[in-house]
C-alpha positions in Angstrom: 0.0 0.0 0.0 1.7 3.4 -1.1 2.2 5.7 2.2 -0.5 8.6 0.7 -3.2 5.8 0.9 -2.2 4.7 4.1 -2.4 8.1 5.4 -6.0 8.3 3.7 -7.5 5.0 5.1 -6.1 6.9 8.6 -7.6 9.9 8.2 -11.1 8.5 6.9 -11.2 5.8 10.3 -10.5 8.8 12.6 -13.2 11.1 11.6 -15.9 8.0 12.0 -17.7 9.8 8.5 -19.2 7.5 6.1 -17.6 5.7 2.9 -19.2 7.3 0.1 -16.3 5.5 -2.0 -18.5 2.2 -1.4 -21.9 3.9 -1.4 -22.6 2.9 2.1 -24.5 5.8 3.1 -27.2 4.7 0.2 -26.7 1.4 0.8 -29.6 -0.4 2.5 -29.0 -1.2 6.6 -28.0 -4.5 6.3 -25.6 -3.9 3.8 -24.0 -0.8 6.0 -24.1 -3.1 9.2 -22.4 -5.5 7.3 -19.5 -3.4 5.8 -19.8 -0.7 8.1 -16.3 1.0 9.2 -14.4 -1.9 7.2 -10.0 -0.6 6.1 -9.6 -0.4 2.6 -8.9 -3.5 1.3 -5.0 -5.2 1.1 -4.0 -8.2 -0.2 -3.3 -11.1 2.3 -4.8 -8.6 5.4 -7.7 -9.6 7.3 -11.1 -8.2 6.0 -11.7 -6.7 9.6 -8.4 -6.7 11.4 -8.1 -7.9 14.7 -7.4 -6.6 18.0 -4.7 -3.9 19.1 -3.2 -3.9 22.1 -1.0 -1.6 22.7 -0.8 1.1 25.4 2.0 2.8 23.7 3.3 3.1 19.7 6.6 4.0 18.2 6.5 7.6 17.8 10.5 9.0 17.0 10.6 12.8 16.7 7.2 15.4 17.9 4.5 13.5 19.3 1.9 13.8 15.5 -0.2 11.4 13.4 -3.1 9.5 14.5 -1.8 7.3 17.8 0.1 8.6 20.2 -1.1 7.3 23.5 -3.4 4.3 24.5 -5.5 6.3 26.8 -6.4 8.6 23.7 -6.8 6.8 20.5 -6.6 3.0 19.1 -6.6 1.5 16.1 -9.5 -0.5 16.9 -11.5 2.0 18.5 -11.3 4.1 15.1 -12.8 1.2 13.1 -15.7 0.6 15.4 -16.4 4.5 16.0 -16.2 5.0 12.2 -19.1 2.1 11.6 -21.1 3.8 14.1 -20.9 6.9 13.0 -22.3 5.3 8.9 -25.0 3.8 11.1 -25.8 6.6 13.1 -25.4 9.3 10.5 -24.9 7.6 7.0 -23.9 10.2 4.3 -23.4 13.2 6.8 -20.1 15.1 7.4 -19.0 16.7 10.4 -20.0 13.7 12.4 -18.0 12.2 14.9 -18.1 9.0 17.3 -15.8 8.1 20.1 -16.6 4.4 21.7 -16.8 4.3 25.8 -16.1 1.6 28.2 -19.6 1.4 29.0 -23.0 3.1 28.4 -23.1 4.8 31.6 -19.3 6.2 31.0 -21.2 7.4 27.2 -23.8 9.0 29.4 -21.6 10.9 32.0 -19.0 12.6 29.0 -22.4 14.4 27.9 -23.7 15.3 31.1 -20.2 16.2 32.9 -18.7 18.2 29.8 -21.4 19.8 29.3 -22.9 21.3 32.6 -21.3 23.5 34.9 -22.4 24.6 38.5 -25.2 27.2 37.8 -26.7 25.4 34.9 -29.7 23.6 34.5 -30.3 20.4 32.7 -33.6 18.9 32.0 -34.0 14.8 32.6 -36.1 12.3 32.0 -38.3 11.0 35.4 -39.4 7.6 34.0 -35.8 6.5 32.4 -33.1 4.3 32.8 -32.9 3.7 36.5 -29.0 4.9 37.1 -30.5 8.5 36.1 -31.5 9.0 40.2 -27.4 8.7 40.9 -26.9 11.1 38.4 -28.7 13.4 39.0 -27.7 13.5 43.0 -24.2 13.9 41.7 -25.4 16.9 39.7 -26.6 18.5 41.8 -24.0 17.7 44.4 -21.9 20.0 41.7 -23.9 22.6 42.1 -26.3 22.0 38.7 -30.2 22.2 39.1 -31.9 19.3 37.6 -35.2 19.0 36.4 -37.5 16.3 36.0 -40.5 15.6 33.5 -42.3 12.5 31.8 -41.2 11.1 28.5 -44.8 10.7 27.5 -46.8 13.7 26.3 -43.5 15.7 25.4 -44.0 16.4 28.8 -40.4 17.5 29.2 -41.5 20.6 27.1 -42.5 22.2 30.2 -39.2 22.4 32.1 -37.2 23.6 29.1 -36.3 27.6 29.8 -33.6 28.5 30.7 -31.7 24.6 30.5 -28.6 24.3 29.5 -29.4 20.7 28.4 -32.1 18.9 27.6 -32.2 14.3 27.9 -34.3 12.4 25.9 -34.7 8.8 26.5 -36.9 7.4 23.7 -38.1 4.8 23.7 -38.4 5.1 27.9 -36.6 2.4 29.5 -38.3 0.0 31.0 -41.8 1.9 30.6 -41.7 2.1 26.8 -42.7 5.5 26.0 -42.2 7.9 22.7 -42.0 11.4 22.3 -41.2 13.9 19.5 -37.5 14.4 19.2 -37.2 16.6 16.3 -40.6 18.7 18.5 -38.6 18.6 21.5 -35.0 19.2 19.9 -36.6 22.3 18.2 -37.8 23.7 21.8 -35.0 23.4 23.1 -32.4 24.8 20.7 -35.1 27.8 20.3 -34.2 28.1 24.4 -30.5 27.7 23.7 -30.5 24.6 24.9 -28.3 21.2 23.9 -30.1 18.0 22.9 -28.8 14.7 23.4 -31.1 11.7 22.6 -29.7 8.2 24.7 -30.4 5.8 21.7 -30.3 2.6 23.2 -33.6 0.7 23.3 -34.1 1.9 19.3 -30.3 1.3 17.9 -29.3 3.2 14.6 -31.2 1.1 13.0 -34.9 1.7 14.7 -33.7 5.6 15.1 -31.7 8.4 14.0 -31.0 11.2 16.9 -29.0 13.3 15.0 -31.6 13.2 11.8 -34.3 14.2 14.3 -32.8 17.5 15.4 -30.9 16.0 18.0 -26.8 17.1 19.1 -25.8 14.2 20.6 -26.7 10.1 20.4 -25.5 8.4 23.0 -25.9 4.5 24.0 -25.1 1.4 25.6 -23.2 -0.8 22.8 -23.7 -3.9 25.6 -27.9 -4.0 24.6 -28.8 -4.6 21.0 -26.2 -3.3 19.5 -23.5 -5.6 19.9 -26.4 -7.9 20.8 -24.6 -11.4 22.4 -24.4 -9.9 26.2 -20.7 -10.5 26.4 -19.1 -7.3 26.6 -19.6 -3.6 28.4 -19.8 -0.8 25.8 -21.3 3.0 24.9 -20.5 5.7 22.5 -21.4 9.0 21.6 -22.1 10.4 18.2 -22.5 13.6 18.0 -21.5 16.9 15.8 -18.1 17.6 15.6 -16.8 21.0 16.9 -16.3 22.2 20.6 -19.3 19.8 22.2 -17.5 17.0 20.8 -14.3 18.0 21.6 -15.4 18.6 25.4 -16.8 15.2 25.3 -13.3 14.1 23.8 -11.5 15.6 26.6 -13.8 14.0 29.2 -12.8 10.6 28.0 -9.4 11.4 28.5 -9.6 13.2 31.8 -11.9 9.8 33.0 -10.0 7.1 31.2 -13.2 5.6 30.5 -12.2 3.7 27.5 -13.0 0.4 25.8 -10.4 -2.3 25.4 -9.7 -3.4 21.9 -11.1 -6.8 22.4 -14.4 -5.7 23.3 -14.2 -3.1 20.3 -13.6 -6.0 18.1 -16.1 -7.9 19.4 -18.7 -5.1 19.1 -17.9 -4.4 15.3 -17.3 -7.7 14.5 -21.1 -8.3 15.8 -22.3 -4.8 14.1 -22.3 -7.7 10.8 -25.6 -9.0 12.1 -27.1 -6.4 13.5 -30.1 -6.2 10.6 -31.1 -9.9 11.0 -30.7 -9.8 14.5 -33.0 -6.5 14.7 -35.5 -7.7 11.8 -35.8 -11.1 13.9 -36.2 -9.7 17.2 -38.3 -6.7 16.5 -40.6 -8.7 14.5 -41.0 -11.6 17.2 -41.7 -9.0 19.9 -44.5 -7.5 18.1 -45.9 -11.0 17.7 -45.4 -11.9 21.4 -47.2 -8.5 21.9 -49.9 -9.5 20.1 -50.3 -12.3 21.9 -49.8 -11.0 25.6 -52.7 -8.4 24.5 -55.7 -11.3 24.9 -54.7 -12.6 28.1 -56.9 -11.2 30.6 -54.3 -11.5 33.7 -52.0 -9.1 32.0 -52.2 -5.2 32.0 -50.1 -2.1 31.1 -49.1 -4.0 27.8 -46.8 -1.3 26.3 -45.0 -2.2 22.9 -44.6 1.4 20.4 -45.7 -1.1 17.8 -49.1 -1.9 18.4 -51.3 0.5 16.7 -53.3 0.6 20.0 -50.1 1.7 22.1 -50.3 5.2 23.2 -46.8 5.3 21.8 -47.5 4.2 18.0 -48.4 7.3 16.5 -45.3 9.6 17.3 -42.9 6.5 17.0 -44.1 5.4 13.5 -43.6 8.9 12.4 -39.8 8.7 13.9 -38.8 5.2 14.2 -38.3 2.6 10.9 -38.7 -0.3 14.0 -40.0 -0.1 17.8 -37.5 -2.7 19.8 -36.8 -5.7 21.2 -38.7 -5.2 24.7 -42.0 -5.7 26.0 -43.6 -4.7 29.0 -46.5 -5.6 31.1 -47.9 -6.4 34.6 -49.0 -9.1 36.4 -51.3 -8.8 39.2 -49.0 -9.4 42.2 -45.2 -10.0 42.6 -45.6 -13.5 43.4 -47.1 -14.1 40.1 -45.0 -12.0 38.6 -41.8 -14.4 40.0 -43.8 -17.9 39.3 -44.3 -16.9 35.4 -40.5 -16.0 35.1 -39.8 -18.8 37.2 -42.3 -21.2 34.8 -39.8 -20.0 31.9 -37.7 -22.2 30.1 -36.6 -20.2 26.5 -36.5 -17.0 28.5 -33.5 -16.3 31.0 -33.6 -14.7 34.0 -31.6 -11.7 33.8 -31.3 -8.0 33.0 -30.2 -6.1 30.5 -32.1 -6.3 27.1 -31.3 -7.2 23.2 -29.8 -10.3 23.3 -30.1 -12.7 20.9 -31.3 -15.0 23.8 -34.3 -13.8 25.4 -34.2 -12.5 29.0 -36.8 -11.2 31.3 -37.0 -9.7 35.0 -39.5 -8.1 37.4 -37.8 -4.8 37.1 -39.1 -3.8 40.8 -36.4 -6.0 42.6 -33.9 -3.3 41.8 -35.8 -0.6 43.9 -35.1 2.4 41.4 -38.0 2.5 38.7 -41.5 3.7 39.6 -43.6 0.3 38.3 -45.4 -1.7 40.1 -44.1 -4.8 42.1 -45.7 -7.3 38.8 -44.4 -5.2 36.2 -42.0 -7.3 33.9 -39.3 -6.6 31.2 -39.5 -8.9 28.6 -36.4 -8.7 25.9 -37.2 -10.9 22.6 -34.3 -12.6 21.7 -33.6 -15.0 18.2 -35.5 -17.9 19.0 -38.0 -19.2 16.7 -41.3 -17.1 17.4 -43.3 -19.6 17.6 -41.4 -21.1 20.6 -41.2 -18.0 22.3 -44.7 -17.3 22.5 -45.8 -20.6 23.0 -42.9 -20.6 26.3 -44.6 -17.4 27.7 -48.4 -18.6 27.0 -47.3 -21.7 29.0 -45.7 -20.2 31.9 -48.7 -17.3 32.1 -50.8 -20.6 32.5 -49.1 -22.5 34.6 -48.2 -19.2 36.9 -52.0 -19.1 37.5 -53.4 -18.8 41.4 
């Protein structure tokens, strides 16, 4: 490979924009997902090269070029961020990625980079259930924090004078939608940054960015990566100042991902269309299903046209998800159906490829009631999957 091409495959892996030499961003998702963030291609190299590990690299002379450091840049990283970034912004320049250790450490570069004591920041009350210890540490910094519904575009309300506004949609674990590009419009009208957390949708279900939005940010360990084997988040956002603060976060935290769980995320970013067509579509059947039993209630899927969800998220989502929620009358039901299981594991998280469940009020931090239930639709057959629930609703019967 002549050195001017080397230098270009370099360039075009650290600013994480898509290949229009391969047409990717008009490709269709599966073929992105597929080829997504892939080197140019040299004879007798790997298609997707593996693993670096390296905390330093040879670097004779002033300290330029691409890798210097292993806390700051990788190889490896730059692959991945650049197939997230054609996934989460296919065909759009001055987009950049950077990968995390973990969705949380994704969620804390935004928040901590961007606030300062005196500002204001506008959450979500019904999302992901770490958001409570955030927001004590917040406001432990001196930051005021608000809270508001995801439903209704509630959040709407506590918009002036924010400095940032936090969209979770689709809510985790309620499963509510609201208008991002609505909201996102408020809020830059108010001055305000957006940042959209991404996870429960994916790139393929959602685009933040296309919506209006200045940041998306999620957890690579849920659907994503999609095998629940490795710890990741990132953050897409514009490039400029907010992504160089977030930059400088990383750095400052250390909160980086190791190259092998980088690998392992791209190298599962092949499958992520069949794994979301599969699982999105066998979650809308299970839906279906779960909607004529009498025993459950507060069936929530953004999917079923009777959701109070499905209008707004069919105007901004191309799929709804993986998860299902619903209640069961009392705890102790809601343990002997998950108990009565048998192609659905006990466990939390959500989007992998082997189904999982969990009454989410053991943890303590989310406002449902004590039968409400998670359900994440893996790969199974569909017909297995429904049939295992149906069963265990029957046989988890007073």
């Amino acid at each position: 490979m002549s050195e001017s091409a080397a230098d270009d495959r370099g360039r075009r892996a650290q600013n994480g924009t898509g290949d229009t030499e391969h047409g990717l961003p008009t490709a269709g998702e599966g073929t992105r997902a597929v080829r997504a963030g892939l080197p140019e291609p040299v004879k007798h190299e790997p298609t997707l090269p593996g693993p670096v590990f390296a905390a330093h690299y040879h670097l004779p002379g002033d300290p330029t070029g691409p890798y210097t450091y292993g806390r700051d840049e990788n190889p490896t990283w730059s692959l991945l961020e650049r197939a997230i970034g054609e996934l989460e912004a296919p065909g759009r320049d001055g987009v950049e990625t950077l990968v995390f250790s973990s969705g949380m450490a994704a969620i804390s570069s935004v928040l901590f980079s961007r606030l300062r004591a005196g500002d204001a920041v506008v959450l979500p009350s019904d999302g992901y259930q770490a958001l409570p210890l955030v927001r004590a540490q917040l406001e432990a910094y001196g930051i005021e924090v608000r809270t508001a519904p995801t439903g209704g575009d509630a959040q709407l309300e506590a918009l002036d004078g924010a400095a940032l506004l936090w969209i979770e949609s689709p809510s985790n674990p309620g499963l509510d939608v609201c208008d991002i590009r609505s909201l996102a419009d408020a809020a830059h009208a108010r001055g305000a940054l957006v940042a959209v957390d991404n996870t429960l949708a994916t790139p393929l279900g959602q685009r933040p960015l296309e919506l209006g939005a200045d940041f998306s940010v999620a957890s690579g360990t849920k659907q994503l990566t999609g095998h629940g084997d490795l710890l990741l988040g990132y953050v897409t956002g514009r490039s400029g100042d907010t992504m160089t603060a977030v930059r400088r976060w990383r750095k400052i935290a250390g909160a980086i991902a190791g190259p092998m769980e980088a690998w392992l995320a791209h190298r599962s970013l092949a499958t992520l269309q069949l794994r979301v067509d599969r699982q999105d579509a066998t979650a809308l059947t299970l839906a279906e299903a779960l909607r004529e039993r009498p025993e459950v209630t507060g069936l929530r899927y953004p999917g079923l046209p009777d959701d109070p969800s499905h209008k707004v998220a069919s105007q901004q989502m191309r799929c709804y998800g993986c998860v299902v929620s619903f209640t069961l009358p009392t705890r102790a039901r809601a343990d002997r159906f998950l108990g009565a299981l048998r192609f659905v594991d006990s466990a939390t998280s959500f989007g992998g490829v082997r189904s999982t469940a969990e009454r989410r009020g053991r943890w303590g931090g989310d406002a449902v009631p004590e039968g409400f239930v998670r359900l994440s639709v893996g790969a199974e057959d569909p017909e297995d999957l429904v049939a295992d629930v149906l069963r265990a609703l029957d046989e988890s019967a007073d």
